[in-house]
C-alpha positions in Angstrom: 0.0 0.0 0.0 0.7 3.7 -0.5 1.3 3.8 3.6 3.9 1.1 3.7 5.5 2.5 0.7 5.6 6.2 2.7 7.1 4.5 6.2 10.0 2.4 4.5 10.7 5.3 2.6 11.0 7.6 5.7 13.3 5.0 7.7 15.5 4.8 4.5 15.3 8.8 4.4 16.9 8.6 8.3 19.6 5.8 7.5 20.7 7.8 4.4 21.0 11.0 6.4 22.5 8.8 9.1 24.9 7.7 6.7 25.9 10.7 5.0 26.4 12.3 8.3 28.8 9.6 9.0 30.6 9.5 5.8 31.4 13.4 6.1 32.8 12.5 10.1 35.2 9.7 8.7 36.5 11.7 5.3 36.6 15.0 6.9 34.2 16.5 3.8 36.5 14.6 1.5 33.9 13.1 -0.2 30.8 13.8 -2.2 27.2 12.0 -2.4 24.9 11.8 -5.1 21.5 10.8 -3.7 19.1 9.4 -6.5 15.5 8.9 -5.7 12.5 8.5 -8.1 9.9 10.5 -5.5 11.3 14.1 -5.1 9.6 14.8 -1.6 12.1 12.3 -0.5 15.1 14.7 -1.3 12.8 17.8 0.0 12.6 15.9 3.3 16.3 15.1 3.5 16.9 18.6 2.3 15.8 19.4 5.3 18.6 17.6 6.8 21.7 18.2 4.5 21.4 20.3 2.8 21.9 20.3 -1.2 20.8 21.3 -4.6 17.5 19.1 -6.3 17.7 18.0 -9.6 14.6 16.6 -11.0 12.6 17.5 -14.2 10.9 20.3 -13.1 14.3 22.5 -13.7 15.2 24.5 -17.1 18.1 23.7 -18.8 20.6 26.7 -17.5 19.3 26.3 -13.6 20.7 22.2 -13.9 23.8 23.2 -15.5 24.5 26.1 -12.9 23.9 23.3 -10.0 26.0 20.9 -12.4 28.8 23.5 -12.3 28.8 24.2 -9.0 28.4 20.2 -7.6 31.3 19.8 -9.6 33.6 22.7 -8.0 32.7 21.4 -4.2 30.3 23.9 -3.6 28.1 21.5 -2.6 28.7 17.9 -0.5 25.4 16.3 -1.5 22.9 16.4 -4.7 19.9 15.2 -4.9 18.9 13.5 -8.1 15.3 11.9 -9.5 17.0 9.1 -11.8 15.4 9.5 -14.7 16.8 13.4 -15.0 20.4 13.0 -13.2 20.8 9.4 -14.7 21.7 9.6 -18.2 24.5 12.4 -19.2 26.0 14.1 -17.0 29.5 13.8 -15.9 29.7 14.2 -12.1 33.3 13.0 -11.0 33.6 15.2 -8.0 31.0 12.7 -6.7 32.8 9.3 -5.3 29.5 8.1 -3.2 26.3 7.1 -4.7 23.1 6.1 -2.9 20.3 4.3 -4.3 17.0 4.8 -2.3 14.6 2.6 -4.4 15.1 0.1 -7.0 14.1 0.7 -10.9 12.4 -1.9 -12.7 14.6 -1.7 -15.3 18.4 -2.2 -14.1 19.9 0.2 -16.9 18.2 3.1 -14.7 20.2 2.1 -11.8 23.2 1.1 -14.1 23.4 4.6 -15.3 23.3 6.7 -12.3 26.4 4.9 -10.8 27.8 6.0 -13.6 27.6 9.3 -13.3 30.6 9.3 -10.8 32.4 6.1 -11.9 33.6 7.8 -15.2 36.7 8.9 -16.8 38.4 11.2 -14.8 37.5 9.6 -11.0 40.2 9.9 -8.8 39.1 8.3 -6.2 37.2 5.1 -5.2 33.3 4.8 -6.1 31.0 3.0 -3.3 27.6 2.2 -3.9 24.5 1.8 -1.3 21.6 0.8 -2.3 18.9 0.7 0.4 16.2 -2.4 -0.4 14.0 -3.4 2.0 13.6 -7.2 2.2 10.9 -9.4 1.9 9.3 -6.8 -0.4 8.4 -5.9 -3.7 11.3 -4.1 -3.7 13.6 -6.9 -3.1 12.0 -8.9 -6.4 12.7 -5.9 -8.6 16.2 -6.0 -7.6 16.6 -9.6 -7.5 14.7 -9.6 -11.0 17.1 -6.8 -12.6 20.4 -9.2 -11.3 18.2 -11.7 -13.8 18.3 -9.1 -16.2 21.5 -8.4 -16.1 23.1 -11.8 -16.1 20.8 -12.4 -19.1 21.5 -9.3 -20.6 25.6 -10.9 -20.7 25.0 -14.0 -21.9 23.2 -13.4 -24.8 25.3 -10.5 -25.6 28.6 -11.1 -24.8 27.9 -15.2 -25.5 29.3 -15.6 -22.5 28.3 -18.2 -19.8 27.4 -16.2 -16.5 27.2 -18.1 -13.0 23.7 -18.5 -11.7 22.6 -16.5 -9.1 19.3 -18.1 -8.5 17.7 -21.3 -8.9 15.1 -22.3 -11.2 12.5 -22.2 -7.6 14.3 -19.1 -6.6 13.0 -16.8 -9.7 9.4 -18.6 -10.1 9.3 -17.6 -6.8 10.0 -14.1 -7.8 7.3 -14.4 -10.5 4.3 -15.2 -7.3 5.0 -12.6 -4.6 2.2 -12.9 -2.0 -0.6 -10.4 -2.2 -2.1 -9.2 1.7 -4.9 -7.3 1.7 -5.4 -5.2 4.4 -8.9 -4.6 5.9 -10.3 -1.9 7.9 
């Protein structure tokens, strides 16, 4: 439901401040955060927290590059992203930490905005977090998009990929229960 959406998003809004607080403690400011989101009241509300720019589709072309710009110089240790807008071309190498609040269906989504620090020019070492709650619908889109992208390898590539599932294991991810709630 929309409620049980709203509350895991809200604890993974207080571990990602949590951890970005933590982060800046142990590298001194050293290091840079994109946060990606696909709901922007999630990076409002953590706004409210750190503070840093919002990026999301709403923005015309010359306010994103002026946020761009300045990320890029340090001006800024966090920026908040909706992966669809921050995803796909831009080059943000001042950024070495990225953090994944929800899970995309399709795994070139969340493919793409790692990429945005892990690029040519990086001096330093990328981590990824990506916060999944288990037991959830959430955890069958990302075990579905490791499917996808093992798949996506072997045909490709003709390469032979090591399993990561059993054939039970992913028809299992094809019947998640359904609980309905009543009043």
């Amino acid at each position: 439901t929309q409620q049980t959406i709203t509350t895991s998003m809200n604890q993974k809004t207080m571990l990602a401040v949590l951890l970005l607080n933590s982060i800046a403690k142990q590298t001194n400011g050293s290091d840079y955060a994109i946060v990606f989101s696909k709901r922007k009241d999630v990076h409002v509300k953590m706004n409210e927290h750190i503070a840093g720019p919002i990026i999301d589709g709403t923005l015309d072309t010359a306010t994103r590059h002026r946020i761009v710009e300045e990320f890029q110089h340090g001006q800024h240790p966090v920026l908040y992203s909706t992966i669809k807008v921050g995803g796909v071309g831009l080059n943000l190498q001042r950024a070495n930490r990225i953090i994944l609040l929800d899970p995309s269906w399709n795994p070139v989504d969340d493919k793409q905005a790692c990429f945005r620090a892990y690029r040519y020019g990086q001096q330093k070492e990328v981590f990824i977090y990506r916060f999944i709650v288990t037991n959830s619908i959430e955890e069958c889109i990302y075990r579905c998009a490791i499917h996808k992208n093992s798949a996506a390898c072997r045909i490709i590539d003709e390469k032979e990929v090591e399993r990561h599932f059993t054939r039970s294991q992913l028809q299992a991810l094809q019947s998640f229960p359904e609980k309905v709630l009543k009043k």
